[in-house]
N, C-alpha and C positions, 0 to 999 in steps of 0.2 A: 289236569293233564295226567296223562296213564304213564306209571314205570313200570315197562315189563323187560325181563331181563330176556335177553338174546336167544338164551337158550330156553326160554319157557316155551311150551307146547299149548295152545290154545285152540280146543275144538270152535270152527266157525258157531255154531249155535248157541253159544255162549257168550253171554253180556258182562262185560266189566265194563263198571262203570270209571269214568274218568276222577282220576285223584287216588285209584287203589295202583296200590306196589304188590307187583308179581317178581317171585326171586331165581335165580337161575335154578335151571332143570326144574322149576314148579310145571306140574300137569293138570290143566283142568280138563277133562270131560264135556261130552256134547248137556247141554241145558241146563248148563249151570248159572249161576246171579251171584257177581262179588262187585258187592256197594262200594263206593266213593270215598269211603273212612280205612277202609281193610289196608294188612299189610300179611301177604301169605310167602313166609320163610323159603327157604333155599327146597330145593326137592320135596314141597308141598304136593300131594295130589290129589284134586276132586276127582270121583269117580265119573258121576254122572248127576243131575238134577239134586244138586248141593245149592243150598242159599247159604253163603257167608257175609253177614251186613253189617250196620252199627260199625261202632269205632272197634276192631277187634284185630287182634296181631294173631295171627296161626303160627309155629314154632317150627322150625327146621325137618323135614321127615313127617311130618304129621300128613296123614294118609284119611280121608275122608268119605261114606261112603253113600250113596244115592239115598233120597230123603231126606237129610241133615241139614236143621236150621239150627244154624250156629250165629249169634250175634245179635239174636232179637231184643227187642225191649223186656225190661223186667215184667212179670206178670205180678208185680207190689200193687198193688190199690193208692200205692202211693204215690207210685210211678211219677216224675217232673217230666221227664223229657227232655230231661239235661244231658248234656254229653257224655255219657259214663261207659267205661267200657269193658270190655272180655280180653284177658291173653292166655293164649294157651301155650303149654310148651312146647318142647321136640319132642318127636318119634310117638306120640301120641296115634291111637287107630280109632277112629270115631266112628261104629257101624249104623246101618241103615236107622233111620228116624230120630238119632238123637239129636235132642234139642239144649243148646246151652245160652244162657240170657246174661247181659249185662250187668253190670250192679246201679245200685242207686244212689244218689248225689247224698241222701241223708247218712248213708254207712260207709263212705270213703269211695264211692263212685267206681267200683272195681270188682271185680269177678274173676279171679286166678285158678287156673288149672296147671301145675305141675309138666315135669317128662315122663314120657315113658310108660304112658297110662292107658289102659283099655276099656271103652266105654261100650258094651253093647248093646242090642237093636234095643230101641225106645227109650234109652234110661235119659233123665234130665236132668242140670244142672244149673240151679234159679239164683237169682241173683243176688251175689255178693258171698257165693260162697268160695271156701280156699278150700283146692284141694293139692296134696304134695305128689310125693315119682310113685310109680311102679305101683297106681293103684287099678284095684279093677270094679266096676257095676257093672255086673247083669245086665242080664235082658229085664227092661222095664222098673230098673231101680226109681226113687223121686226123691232128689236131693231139695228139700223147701230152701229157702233163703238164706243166707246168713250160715249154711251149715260148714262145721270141718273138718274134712277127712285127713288125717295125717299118714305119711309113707305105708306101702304096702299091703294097706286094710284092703279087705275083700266085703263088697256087696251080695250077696246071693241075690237070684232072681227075684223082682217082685216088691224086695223090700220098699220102707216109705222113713224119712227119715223128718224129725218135726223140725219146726224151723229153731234157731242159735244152736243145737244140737252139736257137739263135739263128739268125733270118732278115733280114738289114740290108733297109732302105731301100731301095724301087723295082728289090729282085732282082725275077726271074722264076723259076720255079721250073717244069720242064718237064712235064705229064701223065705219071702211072705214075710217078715219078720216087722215088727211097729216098734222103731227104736224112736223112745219118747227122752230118751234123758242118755246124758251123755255115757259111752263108753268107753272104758279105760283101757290105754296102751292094752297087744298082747289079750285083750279080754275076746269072750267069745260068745254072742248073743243070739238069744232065737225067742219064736215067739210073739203073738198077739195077744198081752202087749208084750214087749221085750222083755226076757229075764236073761241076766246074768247067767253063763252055765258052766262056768269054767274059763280055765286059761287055752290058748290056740297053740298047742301042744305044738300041732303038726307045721302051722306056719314057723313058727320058733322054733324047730328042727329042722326046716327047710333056707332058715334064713343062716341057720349054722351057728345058732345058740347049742352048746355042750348041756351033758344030763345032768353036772354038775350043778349049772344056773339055773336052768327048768326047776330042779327041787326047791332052789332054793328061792325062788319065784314065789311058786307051789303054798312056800312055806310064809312069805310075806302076804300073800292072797287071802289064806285061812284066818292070820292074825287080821287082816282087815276088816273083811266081810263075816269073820264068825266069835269077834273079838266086844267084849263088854261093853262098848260104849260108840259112840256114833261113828259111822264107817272114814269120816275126816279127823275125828278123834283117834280113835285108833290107828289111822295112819300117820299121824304127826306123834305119835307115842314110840311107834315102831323104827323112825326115818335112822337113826343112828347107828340099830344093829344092821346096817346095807349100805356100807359106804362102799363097799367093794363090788356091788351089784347093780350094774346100769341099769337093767330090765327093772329091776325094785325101784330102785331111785325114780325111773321114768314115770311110773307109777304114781308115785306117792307125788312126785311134783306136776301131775295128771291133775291128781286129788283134787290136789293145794291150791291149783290155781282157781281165779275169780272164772264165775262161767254162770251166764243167763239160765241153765238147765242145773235140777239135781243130776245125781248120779244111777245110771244103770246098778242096780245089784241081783245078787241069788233070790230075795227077798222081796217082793213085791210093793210091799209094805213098807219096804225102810229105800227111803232114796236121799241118804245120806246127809 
């Protein structure tokens, strides 16, 4: 049986299947398909010729645009066909062809996308990766499996991202760019393959980091990446003189933590 709120708008042309919840003021559009599993939040709106399937929760505000297969099966080789599912947050804009899949029974069965996030035309989001708020992919980004973007990192167009891959905090990540190994908070990548190039100056002035911390950033960066001894060495050497530096700290316990991929650096050669 279909829950559709009162207030929801539904083009005749458009199939909802029985057992999906539609939430007040949600908009679908003429040639749309929402499967049996779905749950699309308070002022959700399909524009047009949107497939939302699989077990998948759409978040409050999340605005969707014509082409967009949101909720498919993972494309794992692994794939069971178990019940696994996608949620995305609020206020989310998902433009024209992007594609976001499930996760898989083997990795916790889940596939989270954050608030507040801007996905543009063709970028993809495979299964079972975590992504946080206020992030954005380009046109034609490819998030592989299992990958994770944390708050406010930026995609450039193009890029390809490998699969268990981590992406800290308010990186940048440059167009075209082949991030094979993870990047740290604040870092700033470009490149086939990725190199390390710096810290994301402009995002960490935009987020209303002072020129004070920047330096002092700046100065924990050099000791990591240009410091005698392995780049996780060197940062557990360093962790004490930055207790008063979140950005450093965030960093260094980036480093620290357990993670399936080495480490992005300046260095090609050294992946920490």
């Amino acid at each position: 049986m279909k829950m559709i709120a009162s207030t929801a708008k539904i083009h005749p042309s458009s199939v909802i299947e029985d057992g999906a919840v539609i939430g007040e003021n949600a908009k679908i559009g003429p040639f749309c398909h929402v499967g049996p599993n779905v749950v699309l939040g308070d002022d959700v709106e399909l524009l047009s010729h949107v497939v939302v399937i699989g077990r998948t929760t759409v978040g409050k505000g999340t605005k969707i645009f014509p082409a967009a297969v949101i909720g498919g099966d993972s494309q794992s080789v692994h794939h069971s066909a178990l019940n696994t599912t996608l949620v995305i947050g609020d206020n989310c804009t998902i433009r024209e062809g992007v594609t976001m899949n499930t996760g898989t029974v083997e990795h916790g069965g889940t596939t989270i996308v954050g608030n507040n996030n801007l996905f543009l035309a063709n970028s993809h989001v495979a299964h079972d990766c975590r992504l946080g708020n206020n992030i954005i992919l380009s046109n034609n980004v490819m998030l592989a499996g299992h990958v994770t973007v944390d708050d406010r990192a930026i995609l450039g167009g193009g890029s390809a991202v490998h699969q268990f891959t981590r992406i800290g905090k308010l990186a940048f990540i440059g167009g075209l760019s082949a991030v094979s190994y993870d990047v740290i908070p604040y870092g700033m990548l470009n490149g086939n393959p990725g190199v390390l190039m710096g810290l994301n100056v402009v995002g960490m002035t935009r987020a209303g980091t002072d020129r004070a911390t920047i330096h002092t950033v700046r100065r924990a960066y050099k000791q990591i990446f240009e410091g005698p001894e392995s780049i996780r060495a060197n940062a557990a050497a360093i962790r004490d003189e930055y207790p008063d530096c979140a950005p450093a700290i965030e960093i260094l316990d980036f480093i620290a933590a357990e993670s399936d991929r080495a480490l992005s650096s300046p260095n090609r050669g050294n992946k920490g």
